[in-house]
C-alpha positions as CSV (number, residue, x, y, z in Angstrom):
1,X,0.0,0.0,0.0
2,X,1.4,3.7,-1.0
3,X,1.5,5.5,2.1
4,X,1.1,9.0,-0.3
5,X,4.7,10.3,-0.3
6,X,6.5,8.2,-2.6
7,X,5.9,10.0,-6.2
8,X,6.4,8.2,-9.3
9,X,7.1,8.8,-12.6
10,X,3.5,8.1,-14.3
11,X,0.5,6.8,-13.1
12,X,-1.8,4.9,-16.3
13,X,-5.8,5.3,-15.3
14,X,-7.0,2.0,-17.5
15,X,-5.1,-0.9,-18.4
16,X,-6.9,-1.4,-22.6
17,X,-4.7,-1.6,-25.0
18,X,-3.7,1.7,-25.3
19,X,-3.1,2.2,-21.0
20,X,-0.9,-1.3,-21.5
21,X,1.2,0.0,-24.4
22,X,1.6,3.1,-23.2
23,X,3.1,1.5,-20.0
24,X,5.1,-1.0,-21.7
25,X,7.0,2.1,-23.6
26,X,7.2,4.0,-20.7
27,X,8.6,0.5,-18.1
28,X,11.0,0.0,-20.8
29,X,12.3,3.8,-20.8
30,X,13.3,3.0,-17.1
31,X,10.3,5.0,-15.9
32,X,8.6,4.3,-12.6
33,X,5.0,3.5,-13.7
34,X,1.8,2.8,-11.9
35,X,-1.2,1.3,-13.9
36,X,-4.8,1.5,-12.4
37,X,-7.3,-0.7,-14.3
38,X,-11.1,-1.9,-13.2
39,X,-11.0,-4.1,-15.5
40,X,-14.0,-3.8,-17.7
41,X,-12.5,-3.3,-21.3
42,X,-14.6,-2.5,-24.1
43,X,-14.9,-5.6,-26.0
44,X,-14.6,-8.1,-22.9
45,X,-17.6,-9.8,-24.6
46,X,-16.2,-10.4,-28.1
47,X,-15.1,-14.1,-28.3
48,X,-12.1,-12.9,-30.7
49,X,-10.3,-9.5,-32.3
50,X,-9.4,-9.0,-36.0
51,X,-7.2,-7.7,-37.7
52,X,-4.4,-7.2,-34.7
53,X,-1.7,-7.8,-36.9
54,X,0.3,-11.1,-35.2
55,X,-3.2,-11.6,-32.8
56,X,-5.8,-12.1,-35.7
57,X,-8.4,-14.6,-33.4
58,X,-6.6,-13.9,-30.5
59,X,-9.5,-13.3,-27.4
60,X,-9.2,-9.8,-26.7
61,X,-8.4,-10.5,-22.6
62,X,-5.8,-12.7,-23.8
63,X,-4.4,-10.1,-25.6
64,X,-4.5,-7.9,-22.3
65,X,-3.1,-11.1,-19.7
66,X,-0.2,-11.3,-22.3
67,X,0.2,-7.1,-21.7
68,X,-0.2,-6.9,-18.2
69,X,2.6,-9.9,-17.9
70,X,4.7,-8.4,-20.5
71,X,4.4,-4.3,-18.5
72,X,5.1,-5.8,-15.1
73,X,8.2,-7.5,-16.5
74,X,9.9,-4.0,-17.1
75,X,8.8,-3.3,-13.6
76,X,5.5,-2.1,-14.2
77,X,3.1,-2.1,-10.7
78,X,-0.5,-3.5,-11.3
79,X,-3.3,-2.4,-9.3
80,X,-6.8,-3.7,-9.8
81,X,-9.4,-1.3,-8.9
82,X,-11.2,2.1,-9.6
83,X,-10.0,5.7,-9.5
84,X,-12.4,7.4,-6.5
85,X,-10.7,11.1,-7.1
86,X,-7.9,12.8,-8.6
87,X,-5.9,16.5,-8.0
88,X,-3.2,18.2,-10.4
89,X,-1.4,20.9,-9.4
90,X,1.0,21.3,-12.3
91,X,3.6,19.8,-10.4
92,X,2.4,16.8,-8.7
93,X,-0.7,14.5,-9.7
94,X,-2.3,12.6,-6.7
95,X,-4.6,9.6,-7.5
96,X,-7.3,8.3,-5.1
97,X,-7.9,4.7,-4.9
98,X,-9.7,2.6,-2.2
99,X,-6.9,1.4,-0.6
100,X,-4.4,4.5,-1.2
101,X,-3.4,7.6,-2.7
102,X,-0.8,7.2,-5.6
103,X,1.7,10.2,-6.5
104,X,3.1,10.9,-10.1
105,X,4.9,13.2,-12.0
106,X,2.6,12.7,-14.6
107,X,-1.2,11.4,-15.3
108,X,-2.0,9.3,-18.6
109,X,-6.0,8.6,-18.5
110,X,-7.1,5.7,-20.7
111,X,-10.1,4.5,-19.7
112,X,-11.6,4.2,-23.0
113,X,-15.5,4.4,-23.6
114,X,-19.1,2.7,-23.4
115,X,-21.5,1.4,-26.0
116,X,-25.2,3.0,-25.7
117,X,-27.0,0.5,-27.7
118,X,-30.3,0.1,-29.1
119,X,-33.3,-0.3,-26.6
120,X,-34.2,-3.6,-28.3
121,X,-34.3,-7.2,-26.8
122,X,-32.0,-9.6,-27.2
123,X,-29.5,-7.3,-28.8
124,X,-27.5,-6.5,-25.7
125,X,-27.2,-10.2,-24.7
126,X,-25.5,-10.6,-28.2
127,X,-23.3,-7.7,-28.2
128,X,-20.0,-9.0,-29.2
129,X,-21.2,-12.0,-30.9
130,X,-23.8,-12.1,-32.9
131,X,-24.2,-8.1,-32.6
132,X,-21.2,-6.5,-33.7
133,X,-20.2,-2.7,-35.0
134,X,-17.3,-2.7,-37.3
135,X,-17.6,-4.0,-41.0
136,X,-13.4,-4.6,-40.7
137,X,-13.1,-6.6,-37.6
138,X,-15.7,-8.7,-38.3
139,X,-17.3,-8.4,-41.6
140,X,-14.8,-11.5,-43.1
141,X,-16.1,-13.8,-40.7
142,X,-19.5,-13.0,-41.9
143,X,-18.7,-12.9,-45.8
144,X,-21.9,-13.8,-47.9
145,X,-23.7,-14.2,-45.1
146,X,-27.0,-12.7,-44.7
147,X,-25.7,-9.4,-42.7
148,X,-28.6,-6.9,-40.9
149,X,-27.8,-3.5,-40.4
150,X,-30.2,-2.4,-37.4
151,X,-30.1,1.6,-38.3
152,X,-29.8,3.8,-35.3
153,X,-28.9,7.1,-36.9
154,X,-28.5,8.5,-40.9
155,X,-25.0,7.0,-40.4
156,X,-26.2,3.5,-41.1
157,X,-26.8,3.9,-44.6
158,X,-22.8,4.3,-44.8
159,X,-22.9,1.1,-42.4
160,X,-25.2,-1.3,-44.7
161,X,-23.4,0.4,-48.4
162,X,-19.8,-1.0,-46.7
163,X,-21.2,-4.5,-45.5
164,X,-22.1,-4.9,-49.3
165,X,-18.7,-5.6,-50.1
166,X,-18.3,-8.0,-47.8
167,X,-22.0,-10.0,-48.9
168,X,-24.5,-9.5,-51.8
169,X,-27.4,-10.1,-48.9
170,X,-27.8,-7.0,-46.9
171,X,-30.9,-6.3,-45.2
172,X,-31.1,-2.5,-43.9
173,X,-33.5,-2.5,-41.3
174,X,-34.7,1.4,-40.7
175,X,-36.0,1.0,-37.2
176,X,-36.8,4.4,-35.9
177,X,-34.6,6.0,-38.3
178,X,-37.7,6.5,-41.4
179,X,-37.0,6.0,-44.8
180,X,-33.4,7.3,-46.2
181,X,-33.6,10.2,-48.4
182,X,-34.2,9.4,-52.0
183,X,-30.9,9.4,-53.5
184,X,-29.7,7.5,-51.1
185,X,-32.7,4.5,-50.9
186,X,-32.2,4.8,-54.9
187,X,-28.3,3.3,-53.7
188,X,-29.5,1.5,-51.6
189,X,-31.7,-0.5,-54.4
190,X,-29.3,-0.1,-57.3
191,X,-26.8,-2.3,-55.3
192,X,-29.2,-4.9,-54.2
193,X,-29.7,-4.1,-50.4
194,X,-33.1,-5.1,-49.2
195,X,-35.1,-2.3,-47.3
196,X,-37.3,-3.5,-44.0
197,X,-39.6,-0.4,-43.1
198,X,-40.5,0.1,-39.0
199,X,-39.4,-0.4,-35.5
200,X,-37.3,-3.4,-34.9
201,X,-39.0,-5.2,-32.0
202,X,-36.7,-7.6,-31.2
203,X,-33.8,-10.6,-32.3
204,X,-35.0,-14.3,-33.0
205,X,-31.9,-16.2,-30.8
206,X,-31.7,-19.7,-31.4
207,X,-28.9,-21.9,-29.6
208,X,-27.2,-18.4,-28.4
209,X,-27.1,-17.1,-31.9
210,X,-28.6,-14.7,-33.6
211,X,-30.7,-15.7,-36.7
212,X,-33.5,-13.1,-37.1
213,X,-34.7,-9.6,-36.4
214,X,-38.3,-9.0,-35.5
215,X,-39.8,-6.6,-37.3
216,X,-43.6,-5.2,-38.2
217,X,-44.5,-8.6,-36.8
218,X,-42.7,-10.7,-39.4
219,X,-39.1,-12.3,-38.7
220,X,-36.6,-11.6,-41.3
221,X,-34.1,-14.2,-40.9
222,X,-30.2,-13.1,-41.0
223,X,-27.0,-14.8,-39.7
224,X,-25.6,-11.5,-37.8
225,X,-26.5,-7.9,-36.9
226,X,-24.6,-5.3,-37.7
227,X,-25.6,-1.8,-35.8
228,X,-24.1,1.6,-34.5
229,X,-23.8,2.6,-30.6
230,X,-23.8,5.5,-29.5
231,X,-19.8,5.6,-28.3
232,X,-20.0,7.5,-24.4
233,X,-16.3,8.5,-23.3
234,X,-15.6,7.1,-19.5
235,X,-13.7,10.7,-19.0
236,X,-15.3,11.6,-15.4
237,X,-12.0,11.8,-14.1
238,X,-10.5,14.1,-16.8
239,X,-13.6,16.3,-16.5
240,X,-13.0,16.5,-12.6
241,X,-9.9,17.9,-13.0
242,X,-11.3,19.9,-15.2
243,X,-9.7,19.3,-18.6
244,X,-12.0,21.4,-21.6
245,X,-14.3,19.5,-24.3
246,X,-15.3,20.4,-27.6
247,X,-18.7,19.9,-28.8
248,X,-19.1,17.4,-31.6
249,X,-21.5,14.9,-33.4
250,X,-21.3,12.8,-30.9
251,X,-21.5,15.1,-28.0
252,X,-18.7,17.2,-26.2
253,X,-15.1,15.0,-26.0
254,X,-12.3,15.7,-24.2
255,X,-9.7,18.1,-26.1
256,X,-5.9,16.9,-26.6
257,X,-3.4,18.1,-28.9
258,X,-1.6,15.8,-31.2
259,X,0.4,14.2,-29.1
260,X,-2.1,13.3,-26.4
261,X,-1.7,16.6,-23.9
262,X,-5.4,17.9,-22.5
263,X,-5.7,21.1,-21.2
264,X,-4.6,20.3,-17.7
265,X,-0.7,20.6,-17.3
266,X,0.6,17.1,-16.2
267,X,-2.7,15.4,-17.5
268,X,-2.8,13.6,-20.7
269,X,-4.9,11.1,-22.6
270,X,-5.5,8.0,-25.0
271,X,-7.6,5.6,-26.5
272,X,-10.6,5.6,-27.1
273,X,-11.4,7.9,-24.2
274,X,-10.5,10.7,-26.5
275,X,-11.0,8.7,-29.6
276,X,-14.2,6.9,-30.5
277,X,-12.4,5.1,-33.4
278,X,-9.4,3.8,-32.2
279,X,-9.7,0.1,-32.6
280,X,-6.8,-2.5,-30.6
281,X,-4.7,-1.3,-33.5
282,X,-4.8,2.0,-33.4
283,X,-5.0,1.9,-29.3
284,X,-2.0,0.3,-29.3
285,X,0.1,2.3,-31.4
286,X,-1.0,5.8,-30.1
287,X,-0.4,4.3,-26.7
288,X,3.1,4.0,-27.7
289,X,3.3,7.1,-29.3
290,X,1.7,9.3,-26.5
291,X,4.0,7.3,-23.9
292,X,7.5,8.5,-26.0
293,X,5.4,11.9,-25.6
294,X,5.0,11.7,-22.3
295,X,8.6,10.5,-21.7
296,X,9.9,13.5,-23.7
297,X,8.0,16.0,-21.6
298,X,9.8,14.1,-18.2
299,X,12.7,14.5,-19.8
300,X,12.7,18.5,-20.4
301,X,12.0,18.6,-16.5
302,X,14.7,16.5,-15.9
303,X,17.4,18.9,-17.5
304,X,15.3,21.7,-16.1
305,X,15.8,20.2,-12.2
306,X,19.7,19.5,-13.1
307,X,19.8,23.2,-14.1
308,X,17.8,24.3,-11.2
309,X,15.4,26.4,-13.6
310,X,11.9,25.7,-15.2
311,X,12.5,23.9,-18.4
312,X,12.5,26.1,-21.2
313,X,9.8,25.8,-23.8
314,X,12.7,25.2,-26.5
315,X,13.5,22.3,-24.9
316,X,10.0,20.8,-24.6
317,X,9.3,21.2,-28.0
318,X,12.5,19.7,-29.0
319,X,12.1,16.3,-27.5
320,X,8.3,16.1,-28.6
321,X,9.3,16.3,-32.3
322,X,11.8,13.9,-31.6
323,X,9.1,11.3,-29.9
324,X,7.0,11.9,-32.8
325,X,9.8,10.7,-35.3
């Protein structure tokens, strides 16, 4: 148990993909690192993960046993639990969990996001399996199949006209959405995908998978649904201490610049808390890349301290080109 005075280099809020890789970079560059996980990844529920290149198929918390192993190998500490409050002074971070209170030089928040699906039943039971999102992790597995795109937003046209490629048996199913607008139901026809008018009332499930979707009392029988949540950023913590937001489509989202900084001095972030589309892939590598960041901006306080002066902004920006090369 930290007893509060000890202060380490970085402490990692969420141990995904992107928390795990950014820890591995930063245990390897000799830095004292702290991860925090609750362990409740995004796609705990999906069976396996595509297109991981060297992983294809791999189970997803198989991927993240190997990464927690591989991060406390470079010296990496592991604690299991939640974040109950955290403070930023510009010089020192202090993290709250249950059992202590953790002190860093630096904050890295990866805590990733939450799926707001559609209200319909059955669908969450399947999420993961035989309700999935993206066309590239698991439209293959599903090639000319019959694939249903359950429409939550305008979006899903642009969801059923990319599963096409993938099948020549698309069902859009319009559920609250209405009809498309003409141009685009005239696509919609011209490449063959079938149009279901009206609320979607519910999946057919037989033997735990999914082979229909109820709809205006008739069951239209598919081998997988494809729809779109609505992606909800787990960034209470970075919105406690305060960090600013920038409205967008999909609501306000933390700001960061490109190489993972927010607006709080100290506090960064990665993953898909800041970043509804970063897949495993794309976690992992900007949880590299925001840990050689992060490094570089320790470093510039480390000649500062040898110098006994506040690091010069020269400096700062020098080593954050060179992490991004």
């Amino acid at each position: 148990m930290g007893n509060g005075r000890e202060l380490t280099d970085v402490v990692v809020v969420g141990g995904g993909p992107a928390g795990l890789s950014a820890a591995l970079s930063l245990g390897r560059a000799r830095r004292r690192v702290v991860v925090v996980d609750a362990g409740e990844p995004r796609n705990m529920t999906a069976p396996h993960m595509h297109g991981v290149l060297g992983h294809d198929g791999l189970s997803p918390l198989r991927l993240l046993e190997l990464g927690r192993k591989e991060v406390a190998g470079y010296g990496v500490r592991l604690i299991h639990g939640e974040v109950t409050a955290a403070r930023a002074d510009g010089a020192v971070v202090e993290v709250e969990t249950a059992n202590e209170t953790i002190r860093a030089r630096r904050l890295l928040v990866a805590t990733g996001l939450a799926d707001d699906l559609p209200d319909i039943p059955g669908l969450r039971e399947q999420w993961g399996r035989g309700v999935v999102v993206c066309p590239y992790c698991d439209g293959w597995e599903h090639r000319d199949d019959v694939i249903g795109v359950v429409a939550t937003s305008p979006r899903s046209v642009d969801q059923a006209q990319l599963l096409r490629q993938w099948s020549d048996r698309v069902v859009y199913f319009a559920n609250a959405t209405g009809e498309p607008a003409a141009d685009e139901m005239d696509a919609l026809v011209r490449r063959g995908i079938r149009f279901e008018s009206g609320p979607v009332t519910g999946l057919r499930v037989d033997d735990d998978r999914v082979t229909g979707v109820e709809v205006g009392g008739r069951v239209i029988a598919v081998g997988v649904v494809f729809t779109g949540p609505t992606p909800r950023p787990r960034d209470a913590l970075l919105r406690s201490l305060g960090a600013t937001t920038t409205e967008g489509p999909l609501g306000p989202w933390v700001d960061i610049d490109e190489d993972g900084r927010t607006s709080v001095p100290g506090v960064w972030a990665v993953g898909n808390v800041v970043n509804a589309r970063a897949n495993v892939s794309v976690s992992l590598g900007l949880g590299s890349l925001v840990a050689g960041a992060v490094n570089a901006d320790l470093v510039a306080d480390d000649i500062a301290g040898a110098h006994g002066r506040k690091s010069p902004s020269g400096a700062r920006s020098q080593f954050r080109h060179h992490a991004r090369t």
